[in-house]
SESEKOL-137518 format. One line per 10 residues: their letters; for each residue x, y, z of C-alpha. Coordinates in nm, 4 decimals. Layout:
BEGIN
a> X Y Z; ...
This chain:
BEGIN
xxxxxxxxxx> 0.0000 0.0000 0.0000; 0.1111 0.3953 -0.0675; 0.2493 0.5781 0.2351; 0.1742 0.9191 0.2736; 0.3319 1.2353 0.4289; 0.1565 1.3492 0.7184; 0.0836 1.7315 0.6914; 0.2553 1.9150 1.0140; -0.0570 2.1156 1.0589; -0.4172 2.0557 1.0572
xxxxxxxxxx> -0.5270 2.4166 1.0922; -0.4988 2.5546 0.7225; -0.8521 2.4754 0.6101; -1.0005 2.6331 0.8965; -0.8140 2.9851 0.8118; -0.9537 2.9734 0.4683; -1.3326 2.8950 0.6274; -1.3054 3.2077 0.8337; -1.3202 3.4856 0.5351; -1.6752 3.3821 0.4367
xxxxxxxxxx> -1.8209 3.5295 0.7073; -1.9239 3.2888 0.9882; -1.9005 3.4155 1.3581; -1.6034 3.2751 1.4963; -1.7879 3.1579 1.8108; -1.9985 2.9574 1.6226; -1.7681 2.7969 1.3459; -1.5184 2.7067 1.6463; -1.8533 2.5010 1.7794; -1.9335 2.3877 1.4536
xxxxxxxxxx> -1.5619 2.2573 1.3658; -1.5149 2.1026 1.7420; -1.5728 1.7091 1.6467; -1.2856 1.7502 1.4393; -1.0501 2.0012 1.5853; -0.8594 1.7845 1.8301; -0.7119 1.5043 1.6226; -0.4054 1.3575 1.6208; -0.1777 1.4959 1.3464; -0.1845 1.2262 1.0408
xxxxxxxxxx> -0.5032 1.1587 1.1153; -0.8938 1.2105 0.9932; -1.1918 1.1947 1.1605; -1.4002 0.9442 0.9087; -1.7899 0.9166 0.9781; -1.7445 0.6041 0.7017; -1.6774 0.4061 0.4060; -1.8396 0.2016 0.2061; -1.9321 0.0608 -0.1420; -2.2225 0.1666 -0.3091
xxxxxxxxxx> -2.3391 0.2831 -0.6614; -2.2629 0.6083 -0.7730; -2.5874 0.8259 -0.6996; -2.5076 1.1362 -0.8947; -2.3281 1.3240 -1.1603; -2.1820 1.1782 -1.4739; -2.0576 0.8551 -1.2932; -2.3890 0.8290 -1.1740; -2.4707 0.3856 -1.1671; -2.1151 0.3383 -1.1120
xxxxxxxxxx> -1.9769 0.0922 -0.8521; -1.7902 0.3587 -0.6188; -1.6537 0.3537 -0.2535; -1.7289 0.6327 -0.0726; -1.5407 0.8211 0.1738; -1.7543 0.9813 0.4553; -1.4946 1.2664 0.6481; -1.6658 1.4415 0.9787; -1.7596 1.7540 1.0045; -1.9193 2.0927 0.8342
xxxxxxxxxx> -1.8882 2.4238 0.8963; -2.2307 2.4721 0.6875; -2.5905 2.4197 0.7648; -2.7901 2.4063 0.4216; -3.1442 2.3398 0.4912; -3.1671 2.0611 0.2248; -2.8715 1.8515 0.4015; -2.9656 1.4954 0.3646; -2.6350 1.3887 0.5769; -2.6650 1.6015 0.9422
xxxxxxxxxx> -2.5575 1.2896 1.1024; -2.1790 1.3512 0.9746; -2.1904 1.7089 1.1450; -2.0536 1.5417 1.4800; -2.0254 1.1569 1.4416; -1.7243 1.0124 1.3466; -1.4472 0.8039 1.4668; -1.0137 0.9082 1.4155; -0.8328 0.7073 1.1880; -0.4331 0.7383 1.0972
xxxxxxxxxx> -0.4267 0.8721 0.7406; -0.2650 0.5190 0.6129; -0.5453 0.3135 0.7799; -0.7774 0.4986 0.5721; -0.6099 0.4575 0.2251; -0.5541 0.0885 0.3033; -0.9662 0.0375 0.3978; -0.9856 0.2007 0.0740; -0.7849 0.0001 -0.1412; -0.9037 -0.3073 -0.0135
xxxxxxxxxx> -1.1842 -0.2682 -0.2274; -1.0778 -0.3337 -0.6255; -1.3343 -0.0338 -0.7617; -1.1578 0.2159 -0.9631; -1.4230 0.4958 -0.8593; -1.3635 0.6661 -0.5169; -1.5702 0.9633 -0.3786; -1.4672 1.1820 -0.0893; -1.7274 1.3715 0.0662; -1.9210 1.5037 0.3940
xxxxxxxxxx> -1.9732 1.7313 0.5611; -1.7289 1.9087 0.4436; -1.4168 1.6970 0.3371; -1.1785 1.9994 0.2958; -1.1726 2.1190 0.6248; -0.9791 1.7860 0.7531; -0.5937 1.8764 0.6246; -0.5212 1.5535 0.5763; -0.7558 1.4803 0.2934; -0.4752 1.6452 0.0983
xxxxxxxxxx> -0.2476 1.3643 0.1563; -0.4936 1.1323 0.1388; -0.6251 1.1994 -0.2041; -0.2468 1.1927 -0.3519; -0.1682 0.8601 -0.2218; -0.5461 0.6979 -0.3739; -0.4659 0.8847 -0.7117; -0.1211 0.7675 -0.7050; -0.2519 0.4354 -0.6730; -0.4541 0.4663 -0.9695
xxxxxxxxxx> -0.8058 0.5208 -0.8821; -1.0307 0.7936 -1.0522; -1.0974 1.0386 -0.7416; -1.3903 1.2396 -0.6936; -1.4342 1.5028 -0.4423; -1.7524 1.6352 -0.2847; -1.6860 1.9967 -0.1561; -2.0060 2.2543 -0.0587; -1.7875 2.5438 -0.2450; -1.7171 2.7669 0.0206
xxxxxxxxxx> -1.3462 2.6400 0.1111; -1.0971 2.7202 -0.1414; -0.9974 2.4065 -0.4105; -0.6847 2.5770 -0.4928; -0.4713 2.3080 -0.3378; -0.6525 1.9354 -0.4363; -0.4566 1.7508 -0.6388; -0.4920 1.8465 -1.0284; -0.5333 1.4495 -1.0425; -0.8605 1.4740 -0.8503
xxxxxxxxxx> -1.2453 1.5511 -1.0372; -1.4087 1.8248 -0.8307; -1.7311 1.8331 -0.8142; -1.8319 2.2361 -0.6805; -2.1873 2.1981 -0.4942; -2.2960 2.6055 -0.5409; -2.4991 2.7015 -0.2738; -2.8341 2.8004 -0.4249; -3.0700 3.0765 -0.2056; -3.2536 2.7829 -0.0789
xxxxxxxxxx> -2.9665 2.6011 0.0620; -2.9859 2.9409 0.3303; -2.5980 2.9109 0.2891; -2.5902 3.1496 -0.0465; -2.2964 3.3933 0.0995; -2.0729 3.1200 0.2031; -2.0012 3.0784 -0.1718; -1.6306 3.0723 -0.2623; -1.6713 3.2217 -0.6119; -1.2664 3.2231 -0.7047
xxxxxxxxxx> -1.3740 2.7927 -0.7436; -1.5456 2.8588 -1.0088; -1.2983 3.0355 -1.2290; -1.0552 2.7530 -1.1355; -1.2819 2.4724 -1.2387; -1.1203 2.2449 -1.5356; -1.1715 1.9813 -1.7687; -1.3104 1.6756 -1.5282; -1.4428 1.8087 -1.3033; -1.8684 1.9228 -1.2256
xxxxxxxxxx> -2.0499 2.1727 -1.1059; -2.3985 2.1111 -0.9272; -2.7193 2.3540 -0.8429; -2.9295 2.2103 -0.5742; -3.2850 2.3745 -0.7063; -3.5397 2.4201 -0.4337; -3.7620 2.6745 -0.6150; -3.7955 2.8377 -0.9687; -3.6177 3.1645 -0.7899; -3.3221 2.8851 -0.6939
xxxxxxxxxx> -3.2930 2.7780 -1.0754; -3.3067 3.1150 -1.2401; -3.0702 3.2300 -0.9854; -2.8566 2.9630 -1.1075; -2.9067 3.0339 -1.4721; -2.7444 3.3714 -1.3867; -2.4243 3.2246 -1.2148; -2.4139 2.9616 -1.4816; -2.3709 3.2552 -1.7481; -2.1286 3.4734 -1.5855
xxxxxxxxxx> -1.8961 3.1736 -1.5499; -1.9375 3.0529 -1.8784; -2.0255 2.7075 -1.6922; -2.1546 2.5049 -1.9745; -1.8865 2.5778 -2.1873; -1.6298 2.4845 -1.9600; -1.7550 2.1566 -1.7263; -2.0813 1.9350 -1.6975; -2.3363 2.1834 -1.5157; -2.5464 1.9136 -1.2786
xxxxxxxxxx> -2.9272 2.0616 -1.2337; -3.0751 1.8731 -0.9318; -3.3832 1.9206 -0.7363; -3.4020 1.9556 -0.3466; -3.5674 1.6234 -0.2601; -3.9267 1.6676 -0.1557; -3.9206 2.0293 -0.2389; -3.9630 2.0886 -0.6066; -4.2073 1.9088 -0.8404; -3.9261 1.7243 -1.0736
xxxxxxxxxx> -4.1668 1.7714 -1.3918; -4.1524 2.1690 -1.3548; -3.8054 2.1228 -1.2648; -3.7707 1.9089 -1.6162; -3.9671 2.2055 -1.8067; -3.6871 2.4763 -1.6660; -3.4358 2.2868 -1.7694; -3.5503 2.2294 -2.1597; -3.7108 2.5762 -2.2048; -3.3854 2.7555 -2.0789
xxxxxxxxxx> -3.1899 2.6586 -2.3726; -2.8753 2.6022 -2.1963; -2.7153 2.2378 -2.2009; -2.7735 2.1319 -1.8524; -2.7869 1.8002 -1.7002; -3.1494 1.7203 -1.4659; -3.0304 1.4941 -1.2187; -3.2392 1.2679 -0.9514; -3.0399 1.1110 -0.6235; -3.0101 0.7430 -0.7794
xxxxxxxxxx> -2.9564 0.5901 -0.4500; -3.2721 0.7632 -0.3033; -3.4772 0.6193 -0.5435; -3.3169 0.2578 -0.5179; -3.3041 0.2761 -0.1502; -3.5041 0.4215 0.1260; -3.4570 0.8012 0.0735; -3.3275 0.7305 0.4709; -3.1150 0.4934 0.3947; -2.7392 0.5394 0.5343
xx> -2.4553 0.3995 0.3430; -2.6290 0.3687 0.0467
């Protein structure tokens, strides 16, 4: 199995969060399951094989990387329960659970995987070892430093989310050829809000622009209508695994 280099510090990430705004009081609160852990190490709420739910690998066998903690509190979150639980592993444990399984597709997400230093490290060592790496970020910590090797996929927080100013908007004009960029649409003032982000970026010009609808919110047929009579080429997604599964479901 890959080694990897622990980072000396696990407190980068959280000087980034700061500049978008959140009381300081409250992120420290927030970002407390995670903030005492042993250098080298993450704080993983799991992992596990599944299909792919969303984006352009969507029906794909994938494993999927759970890390603790968010600094965020979007009103559509379908995964509060990774706000606080979670367990510390040592960096290599993680990569070896990891590469245990023989999928090629591996998704790190959250929370909020980028405020945990030592995903950096972490994502080298899986690419390194050949696997096509996806990351799951909210947007509002700066990508500048994942691993060119490694498929963003930028979640923009829409109105709805109630998390709109925590947007990182330099992500966007650093997005390349790979990775995604996904609208959660709660209302018709969530998508048109979109369609105005998605033009001043240039979006579907540049990287797969995901269109999906805040489950149990928005009737997917009106949703389906904005989508064909805006004349832009976006993707309508639906959560696969919520419709194979109980929308519940964890680990799915």
């Amino acid at each position: 199995m890959p080694d990897v280099e622990h980072p000396s510090s696990t407190n980068a990430p959280l000087e980034q969060v700061t500049i978008h705004g959140i009381e300081p009081a409250l992120l420290n609160q927030r970002l407390r399951p995670i903030a005492k852990r042993p250098p080298g190490s993450l704080v993983i709420h799991e992992i596990y094989r599944s299909l792919q739910g969303e984006g352009t690998h969507a029906g794909l066998p994938c494993v999927f990387v759970r890390l603790t903690g968010c600094h965020l509190r979007c009103g559509y979150c379908d995964s509060p329960h990774a706000f606080t639980q979670g367990e510390v592993r040592p960096v290599q444990e993680v990569i070896d659970a990891v590469l245990q399984f023989e999928d090629r597709l591996v998704q790190i997400t959250g929370g909020e995987p980028l405020l945990q230093a030592e995903v950096y490290p972490l994502m080298r060592a899986l690419a390194d070892a050949g696997r096509t790496l996806l990351l799951e970020t909210s947007g509002a910590v700066d990508t500048s430093q994942v691993d060119p090797r490694v498929r963003v996929i930028l979640d923009v927080k829409t109105p709805g989310s109630g998390e709109v100013q925590a947007n990182h908007w330099p992500n966007l004009d650093r997005l390349k050829t790979g990775d995604e960029v996904k609208f959660i649409i709660c209302d018709q003032h969530d998508f048109e809000w979109s369609l105005k982000i998605i033009d001043r970026y240039n979006l579907t010009n540049r990287v797969p622009v995901l269109i999906s609808p805040c489950f149990g919110k928005i009737n997917l047929e009106k949703l389906a209508s904005l989508v064909i009579d805006s004349g832009r080429f976006l993707r309508l997604q639906v959560q696969l695994h919520k419709i194979l599964w109980d929308p519940n479901q964890r680990g799915v």
